[in-house]
N, C-alpha and C positions, 0 to 999 in steps of 0.2 A: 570188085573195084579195089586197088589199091588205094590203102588210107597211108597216102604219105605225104608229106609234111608241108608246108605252103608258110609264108614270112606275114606276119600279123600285124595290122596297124590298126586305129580306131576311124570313125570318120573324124574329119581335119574340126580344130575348134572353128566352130558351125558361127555366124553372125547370125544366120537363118536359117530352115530348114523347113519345107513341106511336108506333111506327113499323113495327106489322101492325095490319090492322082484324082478328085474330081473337081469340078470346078467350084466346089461348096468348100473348099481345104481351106482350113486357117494358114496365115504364116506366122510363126512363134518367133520369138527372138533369145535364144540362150547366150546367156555368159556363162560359159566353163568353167568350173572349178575343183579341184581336187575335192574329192569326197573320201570320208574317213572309212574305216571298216566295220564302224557298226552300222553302214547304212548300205554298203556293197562293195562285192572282193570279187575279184579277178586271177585265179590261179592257171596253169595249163604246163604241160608239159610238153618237151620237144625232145626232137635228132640229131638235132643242128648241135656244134659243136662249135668252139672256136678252132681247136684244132684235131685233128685225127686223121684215122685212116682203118679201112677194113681187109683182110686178105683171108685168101683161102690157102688150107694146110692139110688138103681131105688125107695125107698118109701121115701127118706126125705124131707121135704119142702122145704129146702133151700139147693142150691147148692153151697159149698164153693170151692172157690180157693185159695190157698196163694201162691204169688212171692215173692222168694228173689235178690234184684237185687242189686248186687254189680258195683259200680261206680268208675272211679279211681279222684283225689283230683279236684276239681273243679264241677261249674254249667254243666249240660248236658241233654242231649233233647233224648226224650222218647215218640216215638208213639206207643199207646197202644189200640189194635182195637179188641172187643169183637165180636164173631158171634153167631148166632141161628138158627134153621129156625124152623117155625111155627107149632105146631103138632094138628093138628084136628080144624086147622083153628087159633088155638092162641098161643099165645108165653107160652115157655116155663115157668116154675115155678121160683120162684126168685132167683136170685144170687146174695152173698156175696162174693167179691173180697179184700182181705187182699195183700195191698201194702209195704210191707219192704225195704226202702231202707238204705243206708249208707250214703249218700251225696247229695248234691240240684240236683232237677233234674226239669225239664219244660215240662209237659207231655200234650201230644196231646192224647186225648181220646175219640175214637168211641164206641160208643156202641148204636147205633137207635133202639130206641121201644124196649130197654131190659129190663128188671122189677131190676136194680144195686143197690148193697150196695155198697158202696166202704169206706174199712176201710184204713186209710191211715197217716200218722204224718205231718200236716200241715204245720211243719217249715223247712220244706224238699221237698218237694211237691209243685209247683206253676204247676197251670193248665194254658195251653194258652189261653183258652176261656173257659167259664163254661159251666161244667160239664154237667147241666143239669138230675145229679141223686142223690140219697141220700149219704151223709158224715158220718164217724164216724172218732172221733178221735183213731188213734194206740195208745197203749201204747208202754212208751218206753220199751221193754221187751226184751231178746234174743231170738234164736229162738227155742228152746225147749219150752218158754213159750209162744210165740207167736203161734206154732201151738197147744199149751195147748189151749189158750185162743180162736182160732177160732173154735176146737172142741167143744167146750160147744156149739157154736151157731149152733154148724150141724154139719154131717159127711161130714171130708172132701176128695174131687174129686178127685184136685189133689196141687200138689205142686210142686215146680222148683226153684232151685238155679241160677241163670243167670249169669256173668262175662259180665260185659258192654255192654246190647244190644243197637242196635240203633231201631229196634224196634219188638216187641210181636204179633203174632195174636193167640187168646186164641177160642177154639170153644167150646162150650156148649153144655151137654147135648147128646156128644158123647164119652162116656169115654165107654173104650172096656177093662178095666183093669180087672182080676181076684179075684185080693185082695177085700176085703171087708174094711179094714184099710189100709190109706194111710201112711207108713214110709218110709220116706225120705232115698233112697240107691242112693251108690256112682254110676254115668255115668250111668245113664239111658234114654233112650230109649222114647218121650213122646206120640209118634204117631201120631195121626192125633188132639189132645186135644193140644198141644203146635207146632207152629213154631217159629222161631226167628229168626233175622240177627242181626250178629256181627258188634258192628263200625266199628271196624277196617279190610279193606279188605283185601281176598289174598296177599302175594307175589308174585308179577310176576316176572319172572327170563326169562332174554335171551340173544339171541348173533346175533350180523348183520354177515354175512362171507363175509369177503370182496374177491373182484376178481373174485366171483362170477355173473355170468353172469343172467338176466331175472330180475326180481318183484313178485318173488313169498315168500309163507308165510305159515306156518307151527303153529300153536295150539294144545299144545298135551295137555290131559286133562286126571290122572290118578284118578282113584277109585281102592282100595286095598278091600280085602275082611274082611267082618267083621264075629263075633264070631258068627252068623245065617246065613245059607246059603240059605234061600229062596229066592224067586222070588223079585227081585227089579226092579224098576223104576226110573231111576235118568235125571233131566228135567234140558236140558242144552238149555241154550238163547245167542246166538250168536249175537254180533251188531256191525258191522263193518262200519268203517265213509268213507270208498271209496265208486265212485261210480261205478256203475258195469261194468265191464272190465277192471276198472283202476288195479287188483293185483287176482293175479290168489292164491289163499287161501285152505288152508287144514284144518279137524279137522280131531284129530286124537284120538281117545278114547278108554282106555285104561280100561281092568277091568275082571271079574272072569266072567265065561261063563253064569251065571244065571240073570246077568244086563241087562236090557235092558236101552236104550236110548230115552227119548224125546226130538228132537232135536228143534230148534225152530229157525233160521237163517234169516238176512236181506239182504245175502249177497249170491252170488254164491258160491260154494265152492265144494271142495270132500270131501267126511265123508269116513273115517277108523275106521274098530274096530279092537282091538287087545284083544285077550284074554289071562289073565296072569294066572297062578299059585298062589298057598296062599304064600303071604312073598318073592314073587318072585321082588330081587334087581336088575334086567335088565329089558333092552326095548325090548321083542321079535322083530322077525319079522313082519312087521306090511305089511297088506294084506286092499285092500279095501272091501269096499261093491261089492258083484258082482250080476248081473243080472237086474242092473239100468237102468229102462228105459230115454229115453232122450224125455223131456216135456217141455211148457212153463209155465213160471211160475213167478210172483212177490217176494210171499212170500211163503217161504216152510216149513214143519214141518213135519220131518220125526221120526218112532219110527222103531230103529235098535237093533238090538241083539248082542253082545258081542262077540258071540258064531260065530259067520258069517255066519251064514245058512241060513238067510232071509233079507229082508227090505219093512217095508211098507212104503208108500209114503201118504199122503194127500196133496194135490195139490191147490194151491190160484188159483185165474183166471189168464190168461193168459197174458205176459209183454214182459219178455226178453226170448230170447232161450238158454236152459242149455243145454250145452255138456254132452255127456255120463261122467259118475261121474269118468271113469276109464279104460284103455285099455293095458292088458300086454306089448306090446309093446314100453310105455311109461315109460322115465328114465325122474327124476328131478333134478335140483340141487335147493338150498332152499337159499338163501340171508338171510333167516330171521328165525329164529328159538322161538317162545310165549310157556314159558314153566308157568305154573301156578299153587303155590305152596301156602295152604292157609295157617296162622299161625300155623293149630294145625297138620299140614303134619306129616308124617310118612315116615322116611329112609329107605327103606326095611323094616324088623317087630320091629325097634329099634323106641319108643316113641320119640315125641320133648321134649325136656330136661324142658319146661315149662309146659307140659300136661301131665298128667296120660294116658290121650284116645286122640284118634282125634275127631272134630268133625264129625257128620256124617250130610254131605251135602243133601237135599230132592231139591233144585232149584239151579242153577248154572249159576249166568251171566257175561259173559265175553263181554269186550269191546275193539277194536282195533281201533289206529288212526295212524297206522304208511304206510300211502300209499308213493309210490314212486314218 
């Protein structure tokens, strides 16, 4: 199944919220609030771009790429990691990497055994260690002229507008685009040719409930449907700093019937899917995994559906013993409620007021340190 990209929101700040479908279910009342990052963090990375575009060039010599990476005032740190893999025993054909930035940045650059141009404006640019590939200076040019001027050197791959990455992985050599000419369109989509993470992390939003009785802890985690409805994959990494049995934990994941889940946990836990509707502003009823076997296990990485019709399991070797993930009979009440909401969130189908689109998430990692 293709794991591609799908636009992230959190569930809507909740007045209420069920959290058993039985009839024994408390109703809890949270008020949301931002939570800091010594108690949970939200990172992920995406495709989406605000702008780009991808082309294919299977006969040119050189492989061009242009980034534009917008920075906000001040020095900033940029890991920047090229990939290839070897076709008929040798490295692909050479690549020319055109660097545009707007302000100083400090870049950390992999690229092992790549044949790199790297055009780039040196009084902006400090590398951490060198480079170890060939230099050109940028001119100072806009970017109409900037991708004028890297056309002359080749047809180019592709290109991407960035808003302050912390860091790029660029892969080579797999561009799957249609066009034959790459122009730059608004929110695009880069595939498997661009990842990136954002500096700046999620919002995480939540509520303790007080008078509530146990140590348990609730992670809901929404994905909204985007304008393709194909088959997704969205790879979510769980890492919780309790240790095991210290806080009995839930994810709860939220999303259109066609998502599926890689789930990737350090921690015991029950996994929920809930399947939403397009533009759908509530938190259904929210239903577990059903027909979970009970195994032991270290570390576990499960790929769930949306849909709740299945769950595979892939199993580490054996540690602690897991409870059945889920028994009707059983009512919660939740002390702790990790709602996680990234900058470019979505209210129901209303954009955030600073983005056109949301981003769309392809790796998802959340971090919890709030044990009892």
């Amino acid at each position: 199944m293709d794991r591609g990209t799908l636009p992230l929101a959190v569930a809507l700040l909740l007045a209420s919220c069920s959290l058993s479908p039985t009839s024994l279910a408390e109703t809890v009342h949270c008020d949301l609030q931002p939570v800091g990052p010594e108690r949970g963090e939200v990172t992920y990375t995406t495709s989406q771009v605000s702008k780009g575009c991808v082309a294919q060039a299977p006969n040119a010599i050189l492989e061009v790429h242009v980034l534009f990476l917008e920075f906000p005032t001040g020095p900033s740190q940029l890991e920047l990691t090229l990939q290839a893999s070897k076709q008929n025993g040798t490295w692909p054909r050479e690549v020319l990497l055109v660097l545009s930035v707007n302000s100083s940045v400090f870049l950390h650059l992999q690229a092992l055994g790549i044949p790199l141009h790297l055009a780039y404006n040196s009084s902006l640019v400090t590398f951490q260690e060198p480079p170890g590939v060939n230099t050109t200076e940028l001119p100072s040019f806009p970017k109409t002229q900037i991708l004028e001027w890297a056309a002359e050197r080749g047809p180019i791959t592709s290109a991407a507008e960035l808003n302050d990455p912390q860091s790029i992985l660029l892969r080579l050599g797999q561009a799957q685009g249609s066009l034959s000419f790459c122009m730059l369109e608004a929110s695009q989509d880069m595939g498997r040719t661009l990842e990136w993470r954002p500096r700046t992390p999620a919002l995480v939003r939540g509520c303790h409930l007080e008078g509530v009785a146990g140590h348990k802890e609730a992670h809901i985690l929404r994905v909204l449907p985007g304008h393709s409805a194909g088959p997704r994959t969205v790879t979510v990494k769980v890492e919780l700093s309790c240790a095991p049995g210290d806080l009995d934990a839930v994810l709860i994941l939220q999303g259109p019937p066609y998502v599926s889940w890689l789930i990737d946990a350090n921690h015991n836990m029950q996994i929920w899917t809930v399947s939403m509707a397009p533009c759908s502003a509530s938190l259904p009823t929210i239903r577990p995994l059903e027909n979970t076997p009970s195994r032991s296990f270290q570390r576990k990485t499960f790929v769930a559906s949306s849909s709740q019709t299945h769950l595979k399991a892939s199993w580490g070797r054996p540690g602690c013993s897991m409870p059945a993930l889920w028994h009707p009979s059983w009512s919660y009440r939740w002390p702790a409620l990790s709602h996680f909401m990234p900058p470019a969130a979505v209210v129901g189908c209303r954009p955030h007021p600073h983005r056109s689109r949301p981003l769309l998430p392809r790796t998802l990692v959340a971090r919890s340190c709030s044990c009892p």
